[in-house]
N, C-alpha and C positions, 0 to 999 in steps of 0.2 A: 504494500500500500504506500503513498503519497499523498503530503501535503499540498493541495492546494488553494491558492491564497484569491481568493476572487477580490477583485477589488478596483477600485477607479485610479486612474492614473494621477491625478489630482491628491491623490494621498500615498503616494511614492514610499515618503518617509516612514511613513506608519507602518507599511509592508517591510521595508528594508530592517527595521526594527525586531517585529518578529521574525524574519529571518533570521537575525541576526543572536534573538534569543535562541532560536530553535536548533541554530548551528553550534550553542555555548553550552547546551544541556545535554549533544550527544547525537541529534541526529542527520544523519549524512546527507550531502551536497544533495546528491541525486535522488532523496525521497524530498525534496523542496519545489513546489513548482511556484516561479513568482514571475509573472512576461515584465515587469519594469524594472528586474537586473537582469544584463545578458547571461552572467553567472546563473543562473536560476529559469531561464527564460525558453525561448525559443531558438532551436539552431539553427547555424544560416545554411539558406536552401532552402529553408522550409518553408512550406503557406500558411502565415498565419492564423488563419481561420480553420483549414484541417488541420493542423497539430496544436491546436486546442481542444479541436471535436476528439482528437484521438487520446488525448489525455485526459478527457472527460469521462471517455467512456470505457477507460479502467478503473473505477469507480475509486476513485480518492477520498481520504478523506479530506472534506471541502471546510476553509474557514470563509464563511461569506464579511468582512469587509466593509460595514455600514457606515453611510454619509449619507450627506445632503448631494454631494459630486455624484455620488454611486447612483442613487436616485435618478439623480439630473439626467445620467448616460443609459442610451436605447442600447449599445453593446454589453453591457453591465447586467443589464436586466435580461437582454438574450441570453446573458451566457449562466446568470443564477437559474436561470428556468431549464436549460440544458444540464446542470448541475445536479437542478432539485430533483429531477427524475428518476438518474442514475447514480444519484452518490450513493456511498457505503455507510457513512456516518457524517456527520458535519457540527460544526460549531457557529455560532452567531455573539460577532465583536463587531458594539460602535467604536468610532474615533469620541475623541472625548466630550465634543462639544453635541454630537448625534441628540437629536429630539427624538426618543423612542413613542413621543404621542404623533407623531407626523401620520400624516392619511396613508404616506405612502409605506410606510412601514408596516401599517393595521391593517388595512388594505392588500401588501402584497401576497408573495406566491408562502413566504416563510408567516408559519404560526406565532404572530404577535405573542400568545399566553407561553411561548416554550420559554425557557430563562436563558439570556444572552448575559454579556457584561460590558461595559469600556473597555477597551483598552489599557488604560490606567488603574484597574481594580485590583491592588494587589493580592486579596484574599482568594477572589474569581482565578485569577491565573493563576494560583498555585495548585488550584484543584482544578482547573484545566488543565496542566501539566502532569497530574496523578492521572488523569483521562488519556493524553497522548501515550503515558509509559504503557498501555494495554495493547499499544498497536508497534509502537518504535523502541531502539533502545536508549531510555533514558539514563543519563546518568545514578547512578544509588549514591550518592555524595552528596548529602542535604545542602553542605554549606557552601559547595559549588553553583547550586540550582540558586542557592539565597546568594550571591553574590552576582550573577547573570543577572537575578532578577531586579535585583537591589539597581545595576549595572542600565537596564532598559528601560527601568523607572522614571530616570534621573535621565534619560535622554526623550523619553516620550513629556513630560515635564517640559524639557527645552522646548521642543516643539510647540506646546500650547503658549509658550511664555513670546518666543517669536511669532508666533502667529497674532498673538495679539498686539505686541509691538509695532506687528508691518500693518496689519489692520485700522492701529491709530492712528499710522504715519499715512497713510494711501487717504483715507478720513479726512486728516488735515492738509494735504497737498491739494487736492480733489476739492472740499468743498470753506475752503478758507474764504471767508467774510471779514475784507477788513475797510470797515464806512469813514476810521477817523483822521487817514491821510488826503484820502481825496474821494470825491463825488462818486457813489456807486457803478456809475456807466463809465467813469474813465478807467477802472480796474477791471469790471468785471464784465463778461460777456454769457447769454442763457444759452447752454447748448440744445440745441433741439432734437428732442430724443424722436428718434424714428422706427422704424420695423415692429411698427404696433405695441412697442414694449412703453409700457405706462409710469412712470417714477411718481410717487406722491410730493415728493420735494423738489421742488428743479434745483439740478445741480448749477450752483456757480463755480467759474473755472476763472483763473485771475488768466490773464490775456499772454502773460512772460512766462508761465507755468512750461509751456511744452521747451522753451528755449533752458530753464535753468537748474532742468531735469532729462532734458538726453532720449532716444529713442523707444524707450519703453513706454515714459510718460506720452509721446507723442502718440504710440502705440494702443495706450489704454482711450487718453482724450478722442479720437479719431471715431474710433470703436463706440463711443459712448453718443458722439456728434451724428453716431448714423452713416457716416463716409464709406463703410463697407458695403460691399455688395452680398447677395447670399454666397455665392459660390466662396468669395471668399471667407466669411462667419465659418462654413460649412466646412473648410478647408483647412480652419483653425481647430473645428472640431474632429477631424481627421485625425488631425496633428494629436493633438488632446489624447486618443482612445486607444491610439496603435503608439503614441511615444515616438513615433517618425521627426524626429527635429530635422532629420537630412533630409531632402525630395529629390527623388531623379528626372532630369529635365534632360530637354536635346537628344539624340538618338536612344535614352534607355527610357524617358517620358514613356512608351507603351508598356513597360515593366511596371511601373507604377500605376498607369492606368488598370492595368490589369488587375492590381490590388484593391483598388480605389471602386472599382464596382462591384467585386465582391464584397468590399464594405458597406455602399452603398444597400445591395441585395439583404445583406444581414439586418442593417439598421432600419431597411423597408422605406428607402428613401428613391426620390426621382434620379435622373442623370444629371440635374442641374450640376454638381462637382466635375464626374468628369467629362460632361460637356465641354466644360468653361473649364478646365483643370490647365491649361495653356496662358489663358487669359490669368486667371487666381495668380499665376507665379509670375507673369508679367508685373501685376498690379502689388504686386507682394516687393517686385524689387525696385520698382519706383518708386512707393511709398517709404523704401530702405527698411523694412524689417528684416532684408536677405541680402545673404553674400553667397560668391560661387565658394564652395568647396571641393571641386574637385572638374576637371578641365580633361579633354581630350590631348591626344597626343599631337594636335594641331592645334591646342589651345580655345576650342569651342566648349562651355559648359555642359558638362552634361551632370551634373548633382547641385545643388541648392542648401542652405544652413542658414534654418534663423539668427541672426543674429546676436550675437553672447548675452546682451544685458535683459535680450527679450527672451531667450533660452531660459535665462538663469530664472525667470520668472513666471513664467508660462503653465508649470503647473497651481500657481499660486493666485489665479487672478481672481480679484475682485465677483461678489457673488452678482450684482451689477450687467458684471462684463458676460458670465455666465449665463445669466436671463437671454442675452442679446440674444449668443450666440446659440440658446438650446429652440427660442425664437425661430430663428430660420432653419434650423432642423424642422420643426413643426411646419411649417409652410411648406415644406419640402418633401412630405413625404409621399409614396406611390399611392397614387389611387387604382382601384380595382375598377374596372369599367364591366359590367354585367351588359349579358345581350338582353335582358330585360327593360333596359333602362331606356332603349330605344326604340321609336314607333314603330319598326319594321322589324 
């Protein structure tokens, strides 16, 4: 049997974490299945959609992974229902901040009344741990398991403590109101939210904001201004659910494609991606969120990379930004056309 860690790519760290427990208590590389470390993940060559289906249907034992992001993603939720069918045993861990009263939680495919924990529970994970030793070998070394544990604690902890740091920081960058230098219209401009997405507060944005903050901020402002188009939202959500920071353009663009509508197919969405998946990476390196990574032997691009500061941040955006972009996924997905539907 094998661990597998279902989970949104948007919570990386959290994954990396037990990992990183589960590697400290004794159990081996290769009962670990996690697709957002390559260590842990998918091999190259492979399709990532079948060698998912193929690891799924050795019936692992599944930890499902709960967020608000997990929720968010149509992948996530394809691949707990592919999970729930065939697994063998399973666990159910929120991230820390998880609302276990959320609709979508009571609601889903997992039994709301069965007992999950946080992540940060240290009582729950010890007798979680007593639950793994039935399947893997764990270590018999109490004070080993208490110093791991002790060990993931105090870094799952970091994490909340940053998360709310960058949270306060993006808050005050974002919607900073300041009336006692100068007249509110000479500082401030209302961006106009677009893609049907409704904000109860209209965000002010001070007007020197994108210049004294660098590409990411230009990145998030833009995003929120409505200046994307779907294809590209959609392309960010791409990016988002498969961890692709690199894109293949120029003669290997059909390789990519080829991936992009098996995505498409799984998430139940239209062609608009890769229709327009040509146009997205033009519009992508005009706006400079991309640079080439890697060039032909004649120096024609043929691979693409977000750029670093938007990289570095990208699993972490704003819930805001998230709205937008789960937005034109909704717009975007396949209609079924029945021959009922027409007069003939």
């Amino acid at each position: 049997m094998k661990i597998f860690i279902s989970h949104a790519s948007a919570n990386k760290e959290y994954g990396d974490s037990l990992v990183e427990l589960f590697r400290g208590i004794g159990i081996d590389e290769d009962e670990i299945i996690f697709t957002s470390n390559v260590a842990y993940g998918i091999p190259i060559g492979q399709n990532i959609f079948n060698w998912l289906k193929s690891q799924i249907s050795e019936k692992p034992f599944v930890i499902y992974l709960l967020s608000k992001e997990y929720y968010s993603s149509i992948a996530c939720l394809n691949e707990m229902g592919a999970a729930w069918i065939i697994e063998n045993e399973h666990a159910v861990i929120f991230t820390p901040n998880f609302d276990i009263r959320s609709k979508e939680f009571q609601n889903g495919a997992l039994d709301p009344r069965e007992i999950g924990f946080h992540i940060n529970d240290e009582e729950r994970l010890l007798s979680f741990i007593e639950q793994l030793g039935k399947h893997f070998n764990i270590s018999k070394k109490s004070v080993i398991i208490n110093q791991k544990l002790k060990k993931y604690l105090k870094e799952i902890d970091s994490f909340v403590s940053e998360k709310k740091l960058e949270n306060q920081n993006i808050k005050t960058n974002i919607e900073e109101i300041i009336f006692e230098t100068k007249p509110k219209e000479e500082i401030f401009e209302i961006i106009e939210v677009k893609n049907d997405v409704t904000i109860t507060n209209p965000i002010l944005v001070k007007k020197t904001f994108i210049e004294e903050n660098g590409i990411y901020s230009k990145f998030v402002n833009e995003i929120v201004a409505g200046k994307l188009k779907d294809h590209e939202l959609i392309l960010l959500n791409y990016i988002l659910e498969t961890s692709k920071i690199k894109l293949m353009t120029g003669w290997q663009e059909e390789g990519e494609l080829r991936i992009i509508k098996e995505w498409e197919e799984i998430n139940e969405l239209n062609n608009t991606l890769s229709r327009n998946y040509s146009a997205a990476i033009r519009r992508f390196e005009l706006r400079g969120y991309t640079e080439i990574s890697a060039v032909t032997s004649s120096g024609n691009p043929k691979e693409v990379k977000l750029k670093a500061e938007i990289e570095s941040n990208i699993l972490d955006l704003p819930n805001e930004i998230l709205d937008i972009i789960n937005n034109a996924m909704s717009k975007n997905k396949a209609i079924e056309i029945k021959n009922e539907d027409f007069p003939f």
